[in-house]
C-alpha positions as CSV (number, residue, x, y, z in Angstrom):
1,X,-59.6,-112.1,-112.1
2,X,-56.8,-109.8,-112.0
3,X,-54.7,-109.4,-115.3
4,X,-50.8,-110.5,-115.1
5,X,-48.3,-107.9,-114.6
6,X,-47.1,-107.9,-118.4
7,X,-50.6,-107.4,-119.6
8,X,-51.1,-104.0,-118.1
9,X,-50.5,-101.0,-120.3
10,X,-48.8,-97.9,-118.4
11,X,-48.5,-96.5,-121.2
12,X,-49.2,-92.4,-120.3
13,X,-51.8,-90.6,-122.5
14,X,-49.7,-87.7,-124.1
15,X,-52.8,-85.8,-124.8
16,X,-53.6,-85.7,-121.1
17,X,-50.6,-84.8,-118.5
18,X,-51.1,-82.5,-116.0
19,X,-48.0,-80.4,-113.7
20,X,-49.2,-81.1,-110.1
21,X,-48.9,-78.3,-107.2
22,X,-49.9,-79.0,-103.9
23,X,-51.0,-76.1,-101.2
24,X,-52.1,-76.9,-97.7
25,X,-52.5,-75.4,-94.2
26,X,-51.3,-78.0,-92.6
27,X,-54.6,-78.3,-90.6
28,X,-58.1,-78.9,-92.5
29,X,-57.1,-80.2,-96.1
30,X,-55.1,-79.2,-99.0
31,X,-55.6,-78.2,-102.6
32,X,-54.5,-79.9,-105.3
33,X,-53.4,-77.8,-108.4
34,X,-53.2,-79.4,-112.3
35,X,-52.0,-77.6,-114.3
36,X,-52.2,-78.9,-118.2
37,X,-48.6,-79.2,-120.2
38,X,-47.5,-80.8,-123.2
39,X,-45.6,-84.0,-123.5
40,X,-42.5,-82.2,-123.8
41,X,-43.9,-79.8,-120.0
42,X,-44.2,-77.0,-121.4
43,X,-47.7,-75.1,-120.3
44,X,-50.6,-75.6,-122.3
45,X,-52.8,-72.7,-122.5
46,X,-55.1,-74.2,-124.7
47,X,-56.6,-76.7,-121.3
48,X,-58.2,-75.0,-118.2
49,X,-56.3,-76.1,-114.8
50,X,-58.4,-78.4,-112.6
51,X,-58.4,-77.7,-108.9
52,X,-59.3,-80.9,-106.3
53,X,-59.6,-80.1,-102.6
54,X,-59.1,-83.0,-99.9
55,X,-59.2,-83.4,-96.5
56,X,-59.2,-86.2,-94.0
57,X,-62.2,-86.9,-91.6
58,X,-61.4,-88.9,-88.6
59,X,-63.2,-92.0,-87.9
60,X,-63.1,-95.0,-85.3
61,X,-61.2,-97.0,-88.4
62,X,-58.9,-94.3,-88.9
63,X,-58.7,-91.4,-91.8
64,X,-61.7,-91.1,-94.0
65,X,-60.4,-89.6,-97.0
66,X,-62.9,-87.1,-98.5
67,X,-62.2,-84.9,-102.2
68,X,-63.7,-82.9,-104.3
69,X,-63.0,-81.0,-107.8
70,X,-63.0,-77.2,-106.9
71,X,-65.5,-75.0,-109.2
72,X,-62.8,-72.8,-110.0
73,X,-60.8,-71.1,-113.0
74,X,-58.1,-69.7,-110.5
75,X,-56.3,-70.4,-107.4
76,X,-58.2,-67.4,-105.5
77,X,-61.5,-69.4,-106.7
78,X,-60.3,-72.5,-105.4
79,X,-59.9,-71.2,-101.7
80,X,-63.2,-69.6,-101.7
81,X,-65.0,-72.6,-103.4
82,X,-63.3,-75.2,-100.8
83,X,-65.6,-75.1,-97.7
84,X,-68.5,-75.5,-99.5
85,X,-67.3,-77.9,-101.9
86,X,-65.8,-79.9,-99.5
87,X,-69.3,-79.9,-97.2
88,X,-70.6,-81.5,-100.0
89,X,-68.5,-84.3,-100.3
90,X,-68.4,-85.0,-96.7
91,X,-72.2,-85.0,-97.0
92,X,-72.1,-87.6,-99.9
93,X,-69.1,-89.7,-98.6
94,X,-71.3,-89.7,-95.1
95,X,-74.7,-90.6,-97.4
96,X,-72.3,-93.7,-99.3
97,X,-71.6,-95.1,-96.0
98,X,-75.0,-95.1,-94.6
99,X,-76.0,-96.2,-97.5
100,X,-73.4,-99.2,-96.9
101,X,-74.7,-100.0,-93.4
102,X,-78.4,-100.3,-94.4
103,X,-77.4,-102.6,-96.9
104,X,-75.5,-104.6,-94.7
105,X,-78.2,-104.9,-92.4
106,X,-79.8,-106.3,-95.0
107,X,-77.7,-108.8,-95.7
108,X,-77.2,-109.8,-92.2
109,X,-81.3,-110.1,-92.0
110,X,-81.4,-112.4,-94.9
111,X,-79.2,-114.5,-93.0
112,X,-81.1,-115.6,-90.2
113,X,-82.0,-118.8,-89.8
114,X,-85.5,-119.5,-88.7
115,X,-85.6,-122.6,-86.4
116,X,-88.6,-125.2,-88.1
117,X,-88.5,-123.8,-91.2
């Protein structure tokens, strides 16, 4: 059951903020930079930066969003690790849905109803 608007806390966790950069090509996917700062934004050497590649695969339903974090301690990383990183979560997003449509079936086959039975 879903909780009632007053009872959610969005309260940010100080401890945990993150600048956000954005870099794209403006064809296969773009590259999400986070960089760690302190509550007050200053940088904060003390946290490594977290890179997250994402692209879009195109399906009969529309955009599939795909993402991935990017093995990488620097923006040059980031590029080189993207391809592969992002052939692995296509690979694994494609796996989930499979997964999905067995599963399905299976539920559709427990469905039918034997006449005389």
């Amino acid at each position: 059951m879903p909780q009632a608007p007053s009872s959610v806390d969005f309260a940010l966790d100080r401890q945990n903020l993150y600048r956000e950069e954005n870099y794209t090509d403006l064809n296969v996917g773009a590259i999400r930079r986070l960089i760690p700062v302190h509550p007050d934004g200053t940088p904060d050497p003390a946290r490594t930066e977290v890179f997250v590649g994402t692209a879009h695969l195109m399906t009969p339903g529309g955009p599939l969003p795909v993402q991935a974090v990017l093995p990488a301690n620097n923006f040059a990383e980031a590029l080189n690790s993207f391809p592969a990183a992002m052939q692995g979560a296509m690979a694994e997003t494609l796996e989930e849905l499979q997964e999905m449509q067995r599963e399905q079936k299976r539920q559709d086959a427990s469905r039918i109803i034997v006449p005389g039975r």
